[in-house]
C-alpha positions as CSV (number, residue, x, y, z in Angstrom):
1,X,27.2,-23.7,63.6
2,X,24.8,-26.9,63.6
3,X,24.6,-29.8,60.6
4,X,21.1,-27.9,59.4
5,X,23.4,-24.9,58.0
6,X,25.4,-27.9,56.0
7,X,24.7,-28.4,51.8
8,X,24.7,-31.6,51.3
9,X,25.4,-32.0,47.0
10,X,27.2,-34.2,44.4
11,X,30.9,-32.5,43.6
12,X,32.3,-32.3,40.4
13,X,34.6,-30.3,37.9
14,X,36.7,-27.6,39.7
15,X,34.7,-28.9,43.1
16,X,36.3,-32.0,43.5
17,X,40.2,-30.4,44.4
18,X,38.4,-28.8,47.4
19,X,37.8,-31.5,49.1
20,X,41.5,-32.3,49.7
21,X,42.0,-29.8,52.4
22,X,39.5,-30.7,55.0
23,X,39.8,-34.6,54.0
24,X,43.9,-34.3,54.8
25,X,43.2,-32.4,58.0
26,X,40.5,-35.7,58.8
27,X,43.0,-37.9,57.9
28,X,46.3,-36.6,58.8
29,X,46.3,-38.7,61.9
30,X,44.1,-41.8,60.7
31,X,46.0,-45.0,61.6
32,X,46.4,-46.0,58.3
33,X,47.9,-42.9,57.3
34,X,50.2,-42.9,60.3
35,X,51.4,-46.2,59.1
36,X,52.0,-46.2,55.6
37,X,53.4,-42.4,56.0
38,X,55.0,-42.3,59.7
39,X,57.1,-39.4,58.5
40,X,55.3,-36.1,58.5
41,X,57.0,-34.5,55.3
42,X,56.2,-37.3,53.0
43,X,52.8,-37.7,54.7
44,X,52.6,-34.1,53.5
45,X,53.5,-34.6,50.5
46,X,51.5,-38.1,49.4
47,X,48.6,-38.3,51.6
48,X,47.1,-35.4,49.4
49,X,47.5,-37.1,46.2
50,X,45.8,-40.5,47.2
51,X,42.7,-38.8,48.5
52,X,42.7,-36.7,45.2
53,X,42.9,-40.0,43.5
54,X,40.1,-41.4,45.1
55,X,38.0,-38.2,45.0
56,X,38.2,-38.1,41.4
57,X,37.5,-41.8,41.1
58,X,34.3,-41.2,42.6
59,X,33.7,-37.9,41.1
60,X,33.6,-40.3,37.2
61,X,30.3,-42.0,38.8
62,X,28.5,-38.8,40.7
63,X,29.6,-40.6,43.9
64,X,31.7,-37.6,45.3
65,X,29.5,-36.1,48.5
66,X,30.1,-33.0,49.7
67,X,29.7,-30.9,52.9
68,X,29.7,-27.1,52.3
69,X,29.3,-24.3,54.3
70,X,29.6,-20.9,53.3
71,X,30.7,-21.8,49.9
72,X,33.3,-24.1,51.5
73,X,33.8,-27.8,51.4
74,X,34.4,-28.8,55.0
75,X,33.4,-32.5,54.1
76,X,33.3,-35.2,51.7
77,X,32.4,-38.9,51.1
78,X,34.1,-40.6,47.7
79,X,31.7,-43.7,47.3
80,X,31.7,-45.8,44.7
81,X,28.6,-47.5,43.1
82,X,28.1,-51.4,42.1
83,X,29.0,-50.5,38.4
84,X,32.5,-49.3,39.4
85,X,33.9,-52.1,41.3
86,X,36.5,-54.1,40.9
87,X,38.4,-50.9,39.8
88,X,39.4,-52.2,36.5
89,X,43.4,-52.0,35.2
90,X,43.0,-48.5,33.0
91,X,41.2,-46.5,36.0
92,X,44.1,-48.4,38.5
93,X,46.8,-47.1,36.0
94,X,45.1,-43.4,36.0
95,X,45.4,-43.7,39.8
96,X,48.8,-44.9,39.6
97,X,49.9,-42.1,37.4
98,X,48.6,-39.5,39.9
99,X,51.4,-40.3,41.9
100,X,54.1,-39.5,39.8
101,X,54.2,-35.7,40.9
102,X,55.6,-37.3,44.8
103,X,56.6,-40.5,43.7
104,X,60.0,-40.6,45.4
105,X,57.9,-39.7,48.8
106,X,55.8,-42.7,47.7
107,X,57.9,-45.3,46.9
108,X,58.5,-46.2,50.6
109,X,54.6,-46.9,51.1
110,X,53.8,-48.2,48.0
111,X,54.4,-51.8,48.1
112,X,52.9,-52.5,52.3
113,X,49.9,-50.1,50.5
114,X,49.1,-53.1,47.8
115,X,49.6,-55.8,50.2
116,X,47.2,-53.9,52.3
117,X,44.4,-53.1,49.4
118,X,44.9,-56.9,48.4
119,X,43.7,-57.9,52.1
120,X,40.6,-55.2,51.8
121,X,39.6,-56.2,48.6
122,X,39.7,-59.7,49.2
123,X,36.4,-59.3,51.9
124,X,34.7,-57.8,48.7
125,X,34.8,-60.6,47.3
126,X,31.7,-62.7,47.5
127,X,29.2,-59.8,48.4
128,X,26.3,-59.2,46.6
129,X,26.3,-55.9,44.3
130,X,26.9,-52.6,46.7
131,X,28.0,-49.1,46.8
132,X,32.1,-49.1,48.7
133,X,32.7,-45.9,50.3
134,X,36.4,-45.4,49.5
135,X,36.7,-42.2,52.0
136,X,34.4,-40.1,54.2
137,X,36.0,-37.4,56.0
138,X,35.2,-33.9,58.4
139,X,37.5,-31.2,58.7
140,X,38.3,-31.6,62.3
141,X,37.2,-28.0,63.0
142,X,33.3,-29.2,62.0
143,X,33.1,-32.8,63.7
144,X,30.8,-33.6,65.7
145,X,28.0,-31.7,64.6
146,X,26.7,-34.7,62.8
147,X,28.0,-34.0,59.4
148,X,29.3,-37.4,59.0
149,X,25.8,-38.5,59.1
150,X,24.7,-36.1,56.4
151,X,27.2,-37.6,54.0
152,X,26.5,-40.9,54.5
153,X,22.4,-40.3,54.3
154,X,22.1,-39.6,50.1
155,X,23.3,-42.8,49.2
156,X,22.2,-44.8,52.3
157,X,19.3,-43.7,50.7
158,X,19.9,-44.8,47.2
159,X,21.2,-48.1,48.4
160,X,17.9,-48.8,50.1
161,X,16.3,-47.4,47.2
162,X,18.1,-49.9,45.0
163,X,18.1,-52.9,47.5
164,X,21.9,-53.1,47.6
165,X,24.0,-53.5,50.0
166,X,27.1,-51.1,51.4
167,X,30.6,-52.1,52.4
168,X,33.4,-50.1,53.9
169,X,36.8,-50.7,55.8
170,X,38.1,-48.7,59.1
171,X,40.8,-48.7,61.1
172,X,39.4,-47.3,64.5
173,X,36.9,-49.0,66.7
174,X,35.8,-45.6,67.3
175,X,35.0,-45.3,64.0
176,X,33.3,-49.3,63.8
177,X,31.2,-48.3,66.5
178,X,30.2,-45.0,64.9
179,X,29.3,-47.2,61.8
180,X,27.2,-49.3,63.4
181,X,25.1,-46.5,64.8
182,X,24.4,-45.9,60.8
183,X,23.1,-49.4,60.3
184,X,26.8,-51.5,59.5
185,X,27.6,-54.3,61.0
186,X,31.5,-55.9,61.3
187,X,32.1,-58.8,58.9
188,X,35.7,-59.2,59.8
189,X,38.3,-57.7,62.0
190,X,41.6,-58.3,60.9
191,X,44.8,-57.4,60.1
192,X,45.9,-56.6,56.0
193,X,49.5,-56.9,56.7
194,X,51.2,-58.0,59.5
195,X,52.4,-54.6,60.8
196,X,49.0,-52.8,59.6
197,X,46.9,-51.7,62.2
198,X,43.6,-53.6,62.9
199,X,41.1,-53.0,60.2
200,X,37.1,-53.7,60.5
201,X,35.2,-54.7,57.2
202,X,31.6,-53.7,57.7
203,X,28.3,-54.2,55.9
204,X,24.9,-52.2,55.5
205,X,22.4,-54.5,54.1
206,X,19.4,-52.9,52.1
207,X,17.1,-51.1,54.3
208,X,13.0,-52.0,53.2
């Protein structure tokens, strides 16, 4: 199966809870995960929830990307646009409140997981207006047949479109390089905590 069989389309209502499956299989051994969950049975349980969170986050804005094949979502990409950043205090508390359900999993991860979105947040700061891509994620069963890509084009698009800028955060050079073959380029590598891994703040400026 090649990326031309792949739908590309905004997610929404009942949609958005699919994408949790393939975007805990991308990120079920993502360094950031590893770290803030090392144990697999509250990974399990939390990891889930947070990319629900942001997945309905960007679902409130039509930001929520998704890859489907065969009726399935195999893919997704949770941006956010200009308008919705900073997160303000009553969408942070909806987010919180998602967590309740595997809070006592949680609690263990919760404070090194501000400190850490402190750090991030702080290399927002400054930037001119942009869209933030909170998550982007294959089911590792469909990578590397460009999907990734695919997600990423619509609102590369609509950035250019726009003339603003993009902004992300990873935690893989793999990934950094792979970025930078889609037009980012690193800002900052650094750590957010001292014990997190080694995270890469990258910018896409508007494309004319």
């Amino acid at each position: 199966m090649t990326a031309s069989t792949v739908e590309i389309r905004t997610l929404c209502g009942r949609e958005v809870r699919a994408v949790v499956d393939p975007l805990t299989r991308a990120f079920w051994n993502y360094p950031e995960s590893v770290h803030l969950l090392p144990q697999e049975n509250r990974r399990r349980r939390v990891l889930p929830r947070y990319l629900l969170s942001d997945a309905i986050d960007a679902a409130r804005f039509d930001t929520l990307l998704g890859a489907v094949i065969g009726g399935a979502v195999v893919g997704a990409a949770a941006w956010l646009p200009p308008r919705a950043y900073p997160i303000p205090a009553k969408r942070q508390a909806q987010q919180v409140l998602s967590f309740l359900p595997v809070l006592p999993w949680a609690i263990g991860a919760a404070s090194e997981g501000r400190r850490g979105q402190t750090a991030n947040r702080a290399h927002h700061r400054g930037l001119p207006p942009h869209y933030y891509l909170r998550a982007i994620g294959v089911d590792p069963a469909h990578q590397g047949r460009g999907i990734g890509v695919a997600l990423l084009a619509p609102v590369l698009r609509r950035a250019n479109d726009e003339g603003v800028g993009c902004f992300l955060t990873t935690a893989t050079l793999e990934n950094a390089r792979w970025y930078e073959g889609q037009g980012f380029v690193t800002r900052a590598i650094y750590k957010p905590t001292p014990t997190w891994p080694q995270t890469w703040a990258m910018w896409r400026a508007p494309k004319t």
